[in-house]
N, C-alpha and C positions, 0 to 999 in steps of 0.2 A: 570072645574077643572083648577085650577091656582097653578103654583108653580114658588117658589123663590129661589132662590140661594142664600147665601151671607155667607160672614166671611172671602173674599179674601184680598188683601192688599201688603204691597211690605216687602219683604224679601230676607234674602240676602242667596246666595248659601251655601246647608248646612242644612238649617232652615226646619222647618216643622211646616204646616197649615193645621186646618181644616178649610172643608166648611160644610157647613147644605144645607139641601133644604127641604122644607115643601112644605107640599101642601093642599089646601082649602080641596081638595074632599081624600076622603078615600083611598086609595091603597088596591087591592081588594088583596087576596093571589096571585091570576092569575098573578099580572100583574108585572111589570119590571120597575126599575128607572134606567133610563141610565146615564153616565157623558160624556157628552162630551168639548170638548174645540175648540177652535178659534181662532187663528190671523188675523189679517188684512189682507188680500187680501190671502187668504188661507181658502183652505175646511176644512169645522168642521170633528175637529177630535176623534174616536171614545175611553175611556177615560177607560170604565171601566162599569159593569151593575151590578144589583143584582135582582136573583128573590125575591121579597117581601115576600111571604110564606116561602119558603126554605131556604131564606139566601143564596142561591149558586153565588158565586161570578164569575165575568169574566172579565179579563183586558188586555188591549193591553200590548203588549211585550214592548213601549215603558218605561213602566210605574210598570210592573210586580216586584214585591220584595221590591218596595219602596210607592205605595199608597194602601191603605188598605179603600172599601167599605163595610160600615155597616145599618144597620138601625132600628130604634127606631118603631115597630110598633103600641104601643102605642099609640107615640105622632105624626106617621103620619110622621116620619122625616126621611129622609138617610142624609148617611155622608160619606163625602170623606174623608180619612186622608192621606196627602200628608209628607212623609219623604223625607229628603236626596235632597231635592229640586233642581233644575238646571237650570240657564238662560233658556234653551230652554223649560221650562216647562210653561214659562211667556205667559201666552193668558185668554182671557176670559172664562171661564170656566161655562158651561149650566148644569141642569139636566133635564130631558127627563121622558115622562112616556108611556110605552110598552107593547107589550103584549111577546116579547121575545127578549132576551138579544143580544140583531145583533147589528155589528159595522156600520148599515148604517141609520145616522140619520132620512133618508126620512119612515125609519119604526116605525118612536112615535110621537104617537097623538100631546102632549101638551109637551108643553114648558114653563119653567121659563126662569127669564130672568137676563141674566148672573151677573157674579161675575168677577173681574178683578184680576187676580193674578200677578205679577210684580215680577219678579227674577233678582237681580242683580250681578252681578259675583265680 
């Protein structure tokens, strides 16, 4: 299973982005796509999940009222939509695949590989 992140870029405080992430292999209903993010010399932080079958969304409080995860079962695809943007929201940003929606990354198998968001004030 391979997944990709992308659609990050630089924007300015205020702006809203989405990101995609696909993925080679199928998302089973079971399973969970997580978001997480990154800075440099900082632990990956935990962003945002959804269960795949249900739709049930979960987000860290940093983030809560202003990024909205979705996803396309379809096409295989979740999305992140980022509103209301903020400098500190600038990092590299991952999607994850899970079998439950947990803020700790050491609990999802696979990884894409990141996307760079850039906030500037």
């Amino acid at each position: 299973v391979q997944l990709q992140a992308f659609g990050g870029g630089l924007v300015q405080a205020g702006d809203s982005l989405r990101l995609s992430c696909d993925s080679s292999g199928r998302f089973l209903s079971s399973s969970v796509m997580g978001w997480f993010r990154q800075d440099p010399g900082k632990e990956r932080e935990f962003v945002g999940a959804i269960r795949w079958g249900r739709g049930s969304t979960y987000y860290a409080d940093s983030v809560k009222g202003r990024f909205t995860i979705s996803r396309d079962t379809a096409k295989n695809t979740g999305y992140l939509q980022m509103n209301s943007l903020k400098p500190e929201d600038t990092a590299t940003y991952y999607c994850a695949r899970g079998t439950s929606p947990d803020n700790n990354p050491g609990h999802y198998t696979y990884w894409g590989k990141g996307t760079l968001v850039t906030v500037s004030s």
